[in-house]
SELOFI-245846 format. One record per atom (N, C-alpha, C): x, y, z; atom name. Coordinates in nm, 2 decimals. Layout:
BEGIN
@X X	Y Y	Z Z	atomo CA
...
***
This chain:
BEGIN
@X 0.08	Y -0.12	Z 0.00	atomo N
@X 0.00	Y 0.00	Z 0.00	atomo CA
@X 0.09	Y 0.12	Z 0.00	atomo C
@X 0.04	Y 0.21	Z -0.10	atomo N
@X 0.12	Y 0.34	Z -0.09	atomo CA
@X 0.08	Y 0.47	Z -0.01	atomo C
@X 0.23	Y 0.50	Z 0.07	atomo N
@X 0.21	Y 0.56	Z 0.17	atomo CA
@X 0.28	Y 0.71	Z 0.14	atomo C
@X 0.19	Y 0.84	Z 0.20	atomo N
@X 0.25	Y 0.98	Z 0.19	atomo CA
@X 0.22	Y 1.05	Z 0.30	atomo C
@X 0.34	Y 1.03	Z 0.36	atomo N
@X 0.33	Y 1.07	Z 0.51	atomo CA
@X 0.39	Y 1.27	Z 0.53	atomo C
@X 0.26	Y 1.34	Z 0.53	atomo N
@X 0.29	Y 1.45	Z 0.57	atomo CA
@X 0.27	Y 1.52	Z 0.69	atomo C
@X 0.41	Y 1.61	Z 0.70	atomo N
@X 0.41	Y 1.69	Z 0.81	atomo CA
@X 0.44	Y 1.83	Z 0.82	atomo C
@X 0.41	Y 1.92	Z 0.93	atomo N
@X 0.45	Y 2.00	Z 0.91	atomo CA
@X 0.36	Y 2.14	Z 0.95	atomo C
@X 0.24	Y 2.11	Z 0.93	atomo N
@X 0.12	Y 2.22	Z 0.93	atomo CA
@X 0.13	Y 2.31	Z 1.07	atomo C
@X 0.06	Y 2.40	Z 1.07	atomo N
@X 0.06	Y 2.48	Z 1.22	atomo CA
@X -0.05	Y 2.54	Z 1.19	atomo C
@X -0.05	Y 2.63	Z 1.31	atomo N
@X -0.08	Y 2.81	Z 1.28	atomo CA
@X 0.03	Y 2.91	Z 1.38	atomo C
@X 0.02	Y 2.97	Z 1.25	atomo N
@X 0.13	Y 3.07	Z 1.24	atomo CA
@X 0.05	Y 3.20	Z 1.20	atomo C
@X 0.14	Y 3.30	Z 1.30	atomo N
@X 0.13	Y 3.45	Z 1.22	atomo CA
@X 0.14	Y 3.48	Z 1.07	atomo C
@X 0.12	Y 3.59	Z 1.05	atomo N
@X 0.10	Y 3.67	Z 0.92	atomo CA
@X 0.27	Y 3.70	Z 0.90	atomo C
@X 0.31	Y 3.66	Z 0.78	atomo N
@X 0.46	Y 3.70	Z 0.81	atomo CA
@X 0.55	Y 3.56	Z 0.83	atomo C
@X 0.54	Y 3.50	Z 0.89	atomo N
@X 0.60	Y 3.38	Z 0.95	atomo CA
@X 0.62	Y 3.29	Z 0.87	atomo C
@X 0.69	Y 3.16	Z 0.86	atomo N
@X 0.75	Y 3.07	Z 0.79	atomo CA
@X 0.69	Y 2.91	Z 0.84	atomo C
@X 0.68	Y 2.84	Z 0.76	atomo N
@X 0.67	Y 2.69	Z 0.81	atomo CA
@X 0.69	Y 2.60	Z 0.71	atomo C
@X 0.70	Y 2.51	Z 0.67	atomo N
@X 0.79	Y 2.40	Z 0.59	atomo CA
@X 0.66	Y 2.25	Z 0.60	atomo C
@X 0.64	Y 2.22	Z 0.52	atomo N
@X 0.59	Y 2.13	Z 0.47	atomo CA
@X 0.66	Y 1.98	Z 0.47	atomo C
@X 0.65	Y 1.89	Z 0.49	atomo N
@X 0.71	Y 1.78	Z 0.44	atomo CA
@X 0.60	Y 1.65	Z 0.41	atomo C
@X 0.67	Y 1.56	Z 0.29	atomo N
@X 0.59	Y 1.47	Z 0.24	atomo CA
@X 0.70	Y 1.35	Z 0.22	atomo C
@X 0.70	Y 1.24	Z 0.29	atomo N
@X 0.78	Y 1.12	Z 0.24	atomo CA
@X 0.70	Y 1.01	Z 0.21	atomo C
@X 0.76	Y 0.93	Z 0.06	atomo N
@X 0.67	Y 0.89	Z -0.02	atomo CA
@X 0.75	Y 0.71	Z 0.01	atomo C
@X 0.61	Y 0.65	Z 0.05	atomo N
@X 0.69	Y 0.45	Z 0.03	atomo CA
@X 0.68	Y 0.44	Z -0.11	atomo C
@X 0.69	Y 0.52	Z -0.25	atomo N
@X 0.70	Y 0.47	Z -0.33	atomo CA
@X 0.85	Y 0.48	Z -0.36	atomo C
@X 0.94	Y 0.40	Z -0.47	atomo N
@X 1.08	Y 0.39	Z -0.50	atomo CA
@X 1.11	Y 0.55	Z -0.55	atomo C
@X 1.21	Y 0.64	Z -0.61	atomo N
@X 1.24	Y 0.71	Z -0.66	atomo CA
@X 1.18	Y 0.71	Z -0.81	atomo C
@X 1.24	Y 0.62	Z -0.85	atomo N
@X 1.23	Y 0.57	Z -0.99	atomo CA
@X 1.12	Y 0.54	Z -1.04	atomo C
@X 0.99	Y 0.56	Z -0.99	atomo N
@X 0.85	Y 0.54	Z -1.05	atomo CA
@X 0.79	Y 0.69	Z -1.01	atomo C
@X 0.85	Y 0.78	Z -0.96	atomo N
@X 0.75	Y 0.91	Z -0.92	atomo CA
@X 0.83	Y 1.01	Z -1.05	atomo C
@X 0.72	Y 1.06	Z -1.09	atomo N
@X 0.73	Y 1.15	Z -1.18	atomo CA
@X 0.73	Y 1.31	Z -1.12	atomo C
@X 0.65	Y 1.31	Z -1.09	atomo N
@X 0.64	Y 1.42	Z -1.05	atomo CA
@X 0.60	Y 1.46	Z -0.88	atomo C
@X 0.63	Y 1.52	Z -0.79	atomo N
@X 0.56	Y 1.61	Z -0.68	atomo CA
@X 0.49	Y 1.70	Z -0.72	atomo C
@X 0.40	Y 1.71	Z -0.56	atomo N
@X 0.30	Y 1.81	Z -0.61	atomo CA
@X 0.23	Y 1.87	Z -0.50	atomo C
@X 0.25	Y 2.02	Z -0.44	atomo N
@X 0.15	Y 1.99	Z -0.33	atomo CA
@X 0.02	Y 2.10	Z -0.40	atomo C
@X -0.08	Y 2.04	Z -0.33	atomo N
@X -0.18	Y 2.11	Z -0.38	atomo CA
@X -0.27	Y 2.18	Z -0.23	atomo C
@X -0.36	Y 2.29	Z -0.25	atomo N
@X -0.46	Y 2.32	Z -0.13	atomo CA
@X -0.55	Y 2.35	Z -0.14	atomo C
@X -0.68	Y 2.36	Z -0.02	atomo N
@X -0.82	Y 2.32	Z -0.05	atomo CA
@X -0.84	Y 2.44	Z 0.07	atomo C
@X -0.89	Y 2.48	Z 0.02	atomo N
@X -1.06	Y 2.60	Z 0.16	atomo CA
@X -1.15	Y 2.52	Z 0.08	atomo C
@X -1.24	Y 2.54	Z 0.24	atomo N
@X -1.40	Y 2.46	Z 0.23	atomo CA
@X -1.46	Y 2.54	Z 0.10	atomo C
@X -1.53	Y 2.45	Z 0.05	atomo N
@X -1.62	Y 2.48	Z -0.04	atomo CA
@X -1.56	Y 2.54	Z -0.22	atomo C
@X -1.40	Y 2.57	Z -0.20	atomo N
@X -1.32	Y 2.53	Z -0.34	atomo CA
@X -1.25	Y 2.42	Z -0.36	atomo C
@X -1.21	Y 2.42	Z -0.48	atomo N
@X -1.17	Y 2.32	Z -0.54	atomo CA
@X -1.03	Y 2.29	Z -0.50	atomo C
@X -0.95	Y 2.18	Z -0.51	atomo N
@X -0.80	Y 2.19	Z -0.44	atomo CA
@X -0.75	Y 2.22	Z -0.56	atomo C
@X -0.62	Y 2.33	Z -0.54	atomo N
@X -0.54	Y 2.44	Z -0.65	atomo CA
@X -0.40	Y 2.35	Z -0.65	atomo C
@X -0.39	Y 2.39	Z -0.73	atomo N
@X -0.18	Y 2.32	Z -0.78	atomo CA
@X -0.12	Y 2.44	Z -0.70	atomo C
@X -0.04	Y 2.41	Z -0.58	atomo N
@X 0.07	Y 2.50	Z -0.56	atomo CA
@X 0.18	Y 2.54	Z -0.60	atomo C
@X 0.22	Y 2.44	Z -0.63	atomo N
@X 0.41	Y 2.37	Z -0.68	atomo CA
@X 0.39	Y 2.20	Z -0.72	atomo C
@X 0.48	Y 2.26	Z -0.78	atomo N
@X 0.54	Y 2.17	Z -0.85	atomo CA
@X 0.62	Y 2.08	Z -0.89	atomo C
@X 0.71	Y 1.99	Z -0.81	atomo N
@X 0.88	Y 1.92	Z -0.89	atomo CA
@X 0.88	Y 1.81	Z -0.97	atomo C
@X 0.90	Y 1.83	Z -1.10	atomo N
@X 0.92	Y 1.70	Z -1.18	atomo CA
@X 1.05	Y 1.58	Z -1.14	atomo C
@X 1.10	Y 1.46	Z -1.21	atomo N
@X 1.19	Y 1.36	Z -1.19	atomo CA
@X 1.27	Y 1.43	Z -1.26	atomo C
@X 1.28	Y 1.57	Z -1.33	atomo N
@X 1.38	Y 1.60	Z -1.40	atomo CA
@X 1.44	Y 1.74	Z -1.32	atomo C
@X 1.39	Y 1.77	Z -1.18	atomo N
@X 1.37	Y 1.92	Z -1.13	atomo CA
@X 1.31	Y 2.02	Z -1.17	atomo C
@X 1.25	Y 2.01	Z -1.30	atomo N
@X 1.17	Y 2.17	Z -1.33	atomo CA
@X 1.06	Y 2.16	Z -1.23	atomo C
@X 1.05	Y 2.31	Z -1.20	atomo N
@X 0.96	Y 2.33	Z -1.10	atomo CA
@X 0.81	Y 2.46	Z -1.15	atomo C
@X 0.75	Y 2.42	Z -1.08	atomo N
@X 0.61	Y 2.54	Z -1.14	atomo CA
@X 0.56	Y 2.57	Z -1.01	atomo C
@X 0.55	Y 2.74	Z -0.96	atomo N
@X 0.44	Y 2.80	Z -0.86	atomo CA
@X 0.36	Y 2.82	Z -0.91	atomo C
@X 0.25	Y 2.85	Z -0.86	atomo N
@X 0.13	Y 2.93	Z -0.83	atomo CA
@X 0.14	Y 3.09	Z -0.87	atomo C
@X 0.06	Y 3.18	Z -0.93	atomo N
@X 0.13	Y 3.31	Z -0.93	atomo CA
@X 0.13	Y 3.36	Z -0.81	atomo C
@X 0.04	Y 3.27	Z -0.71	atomo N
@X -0.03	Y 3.34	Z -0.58	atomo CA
@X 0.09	Y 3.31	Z -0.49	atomo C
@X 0.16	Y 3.24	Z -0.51	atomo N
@X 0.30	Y 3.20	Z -0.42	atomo CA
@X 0.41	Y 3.24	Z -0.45	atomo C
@X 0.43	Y 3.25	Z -0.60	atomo N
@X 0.59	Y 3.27	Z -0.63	atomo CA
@X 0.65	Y 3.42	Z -0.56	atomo C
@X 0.77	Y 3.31	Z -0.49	atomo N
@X 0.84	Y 3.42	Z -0.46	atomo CA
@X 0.85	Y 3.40	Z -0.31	atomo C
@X 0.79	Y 3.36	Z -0.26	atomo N
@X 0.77	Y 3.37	Z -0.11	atomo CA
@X 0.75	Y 3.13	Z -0.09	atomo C
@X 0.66	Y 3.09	Z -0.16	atomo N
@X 0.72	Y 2.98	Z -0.17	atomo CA
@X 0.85	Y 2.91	Z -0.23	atomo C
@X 0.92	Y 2.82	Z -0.17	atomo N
@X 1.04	Y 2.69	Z -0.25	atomo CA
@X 0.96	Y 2.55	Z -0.26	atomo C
@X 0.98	Y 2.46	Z -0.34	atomo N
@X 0.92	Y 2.34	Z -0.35	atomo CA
@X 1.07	Y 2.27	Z -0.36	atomo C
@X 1.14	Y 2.17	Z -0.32	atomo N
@X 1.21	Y 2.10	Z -0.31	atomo CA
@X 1.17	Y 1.90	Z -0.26	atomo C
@X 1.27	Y 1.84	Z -0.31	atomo N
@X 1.31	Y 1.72	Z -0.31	atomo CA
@X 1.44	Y 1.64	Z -0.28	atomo C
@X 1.39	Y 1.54	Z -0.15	atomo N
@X 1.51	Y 1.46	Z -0.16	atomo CA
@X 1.51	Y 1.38	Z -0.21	atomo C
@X 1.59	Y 1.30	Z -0.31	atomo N
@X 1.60	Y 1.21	Z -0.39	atomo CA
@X 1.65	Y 1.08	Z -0.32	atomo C
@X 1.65	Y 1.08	Z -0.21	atomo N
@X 1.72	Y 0.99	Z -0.14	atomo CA
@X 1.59	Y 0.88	Z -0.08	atomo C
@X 1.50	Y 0.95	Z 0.03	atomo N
@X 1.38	Y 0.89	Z 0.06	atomo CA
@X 1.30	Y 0.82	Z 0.03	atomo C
@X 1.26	Y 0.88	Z -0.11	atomo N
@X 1.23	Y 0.98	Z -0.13	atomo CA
@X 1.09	Y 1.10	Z -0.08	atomo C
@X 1.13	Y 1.23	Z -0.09	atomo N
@X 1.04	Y 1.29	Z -0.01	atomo CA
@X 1.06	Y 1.45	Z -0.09	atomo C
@X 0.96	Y 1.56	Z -0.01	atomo N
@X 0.93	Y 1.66	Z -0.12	atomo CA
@X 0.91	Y 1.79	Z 0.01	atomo C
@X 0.95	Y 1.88	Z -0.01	atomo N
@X 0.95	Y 1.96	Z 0.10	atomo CA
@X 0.87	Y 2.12	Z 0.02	atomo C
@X 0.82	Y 2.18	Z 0.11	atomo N
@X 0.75	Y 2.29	Z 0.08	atomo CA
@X 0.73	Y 2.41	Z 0.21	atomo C
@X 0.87	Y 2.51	Z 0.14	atomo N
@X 0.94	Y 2.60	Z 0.22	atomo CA
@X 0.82	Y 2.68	Z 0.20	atomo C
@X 0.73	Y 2.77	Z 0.31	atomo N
@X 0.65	Y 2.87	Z 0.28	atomo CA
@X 0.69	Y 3.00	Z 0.37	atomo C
@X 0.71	Y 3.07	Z 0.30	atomo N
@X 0.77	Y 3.23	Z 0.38	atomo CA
@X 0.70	Y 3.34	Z 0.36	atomo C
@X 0.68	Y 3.42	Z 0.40	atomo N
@X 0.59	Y 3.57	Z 0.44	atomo CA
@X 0.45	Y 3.51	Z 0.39	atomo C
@X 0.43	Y 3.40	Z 0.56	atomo N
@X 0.29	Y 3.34	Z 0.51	atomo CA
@X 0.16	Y 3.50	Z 0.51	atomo C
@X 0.04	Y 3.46	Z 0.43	atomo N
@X -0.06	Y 3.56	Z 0.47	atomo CA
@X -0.20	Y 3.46	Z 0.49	atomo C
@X -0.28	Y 3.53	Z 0.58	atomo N
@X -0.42	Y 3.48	Z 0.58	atomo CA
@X -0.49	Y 3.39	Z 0.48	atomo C
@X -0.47	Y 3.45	Z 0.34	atomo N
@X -0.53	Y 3.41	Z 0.28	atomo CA
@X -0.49	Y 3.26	Z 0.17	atomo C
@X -0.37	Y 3.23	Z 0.29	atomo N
@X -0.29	Y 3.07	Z 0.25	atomo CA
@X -0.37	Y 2.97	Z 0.32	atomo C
@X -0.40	Y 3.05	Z 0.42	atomo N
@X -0.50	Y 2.91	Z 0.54	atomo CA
@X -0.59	Y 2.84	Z 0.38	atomo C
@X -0.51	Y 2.71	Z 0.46	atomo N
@X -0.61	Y 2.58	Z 0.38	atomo CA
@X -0.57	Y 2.44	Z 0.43	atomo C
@X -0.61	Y 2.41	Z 0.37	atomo N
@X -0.51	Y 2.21	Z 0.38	atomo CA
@X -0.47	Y 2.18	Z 0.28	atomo C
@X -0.31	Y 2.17	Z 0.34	atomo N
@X -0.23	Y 2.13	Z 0.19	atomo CA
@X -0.22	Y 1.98	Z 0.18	atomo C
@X -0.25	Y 1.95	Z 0.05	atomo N
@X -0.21	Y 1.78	Z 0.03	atomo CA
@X -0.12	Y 1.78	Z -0.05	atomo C
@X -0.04	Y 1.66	Z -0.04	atomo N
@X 0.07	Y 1.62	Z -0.10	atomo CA
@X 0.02	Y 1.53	Z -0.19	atomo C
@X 0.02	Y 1.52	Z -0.35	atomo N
@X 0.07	Y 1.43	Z -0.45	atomo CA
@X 0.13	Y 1.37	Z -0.48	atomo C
@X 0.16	Y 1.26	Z -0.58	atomo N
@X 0.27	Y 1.19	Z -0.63	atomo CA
@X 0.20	Y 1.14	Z -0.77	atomo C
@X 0.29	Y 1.15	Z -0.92	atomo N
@X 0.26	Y 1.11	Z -1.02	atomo CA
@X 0.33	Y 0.99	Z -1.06	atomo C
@X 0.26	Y 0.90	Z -1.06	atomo N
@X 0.40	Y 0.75	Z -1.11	atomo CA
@X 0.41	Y 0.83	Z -1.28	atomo C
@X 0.53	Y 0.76	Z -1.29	atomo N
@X 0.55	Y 0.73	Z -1.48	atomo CA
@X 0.45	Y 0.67	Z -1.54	atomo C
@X 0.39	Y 0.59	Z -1.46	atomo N
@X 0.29	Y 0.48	Z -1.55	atomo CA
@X 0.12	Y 0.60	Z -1.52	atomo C
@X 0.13	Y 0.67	Z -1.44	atomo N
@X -0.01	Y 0.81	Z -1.44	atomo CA
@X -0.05	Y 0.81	Z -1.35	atomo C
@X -0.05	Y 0.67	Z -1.22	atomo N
@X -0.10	Y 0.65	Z -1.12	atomo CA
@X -0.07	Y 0.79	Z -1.02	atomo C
@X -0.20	Y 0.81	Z -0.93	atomo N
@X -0.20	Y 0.92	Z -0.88	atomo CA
@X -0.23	Y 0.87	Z -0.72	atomo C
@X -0.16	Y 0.94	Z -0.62	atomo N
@X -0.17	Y 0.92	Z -0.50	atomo CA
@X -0.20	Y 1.05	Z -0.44	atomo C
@X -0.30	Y 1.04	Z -0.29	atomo N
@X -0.26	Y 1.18	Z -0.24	atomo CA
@X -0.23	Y 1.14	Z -0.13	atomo C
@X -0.20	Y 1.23	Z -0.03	atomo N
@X -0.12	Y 1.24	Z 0.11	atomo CA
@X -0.28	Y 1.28	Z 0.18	atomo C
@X -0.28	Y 1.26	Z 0.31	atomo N
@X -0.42	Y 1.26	Z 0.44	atomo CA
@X -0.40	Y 1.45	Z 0.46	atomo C
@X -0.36	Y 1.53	Z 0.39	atomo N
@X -0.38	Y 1.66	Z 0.44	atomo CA
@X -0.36	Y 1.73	Z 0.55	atomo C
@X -0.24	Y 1.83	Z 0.53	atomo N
@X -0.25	Y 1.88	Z 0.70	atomo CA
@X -0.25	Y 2.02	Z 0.66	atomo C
@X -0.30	Y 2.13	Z 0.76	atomo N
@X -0.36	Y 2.18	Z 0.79	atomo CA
@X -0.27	Y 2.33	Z 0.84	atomo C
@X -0.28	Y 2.40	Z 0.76	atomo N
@X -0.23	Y 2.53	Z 0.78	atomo CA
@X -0.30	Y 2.67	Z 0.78	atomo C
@X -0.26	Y 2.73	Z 0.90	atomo N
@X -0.38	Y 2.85	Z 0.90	atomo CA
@X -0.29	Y 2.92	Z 0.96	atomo C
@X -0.34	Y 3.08	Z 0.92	atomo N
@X -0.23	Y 3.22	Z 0.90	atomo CA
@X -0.35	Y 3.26	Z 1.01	atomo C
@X -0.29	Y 3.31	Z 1.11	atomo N
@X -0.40	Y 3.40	Z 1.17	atomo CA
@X -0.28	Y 3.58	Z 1.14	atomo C
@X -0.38	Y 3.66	Z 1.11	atomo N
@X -0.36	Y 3.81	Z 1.03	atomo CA
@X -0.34	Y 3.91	Z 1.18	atomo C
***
């Protein structure tokens, strides 16, 4: 069974930093891509970031700049640096995983909220 164990969520100030983490029991060599994505009630869950198996990476316009999306290739696992958090980040972020073959996995969602 495939497992995406994430950590990391809080609540934090406006301004403030917190880090994401997602380690995947799948091998290296079948994930294509990372992904973390986030959800407020009642919308749809948005693509944040992005790391491909080759490093290209994609923000959000609503992040760049203030988010990093990184990977260890070792774990493998996927990290999600967030800095000059604002209110309007509060959501639950989930962690993805793309195999090579399309299969799609998500991580149980943890929970970040900016109080302003």
């Amino acid at each position: 069974q495939v497992q995406l164990a994430e950590s990391g969520g809080g609540l934090v100030q406006a301004g403030e930093s917190l880090r994401l983490s997602c380690e995947s029991s799948l091998r290296l060599y079948v994930i294509a891509a990372f992904c973390w994505y986030r959800q407020v009630p009642g919308n749809e869950r948005e693509l944040v970031a992005r790391v491909t198996s080759t490093g290209s990476k994609f923000y959000a316009e609503s992040v760049k700049g203030r988010f990093s999306i990184s990977r260890d290739t070792v774990k493998p696992a996927v990290y999600l640096q967030m800095n000059n958090l604002r209110p309007e980040d509060t959501a639950v972020y989930y962690c993805r995983v793309i195999t090579v073959s399309r299969d799609i996995y998500w991580g149980q969602g943890t929970q970040v909220t900016v109080s302003s």
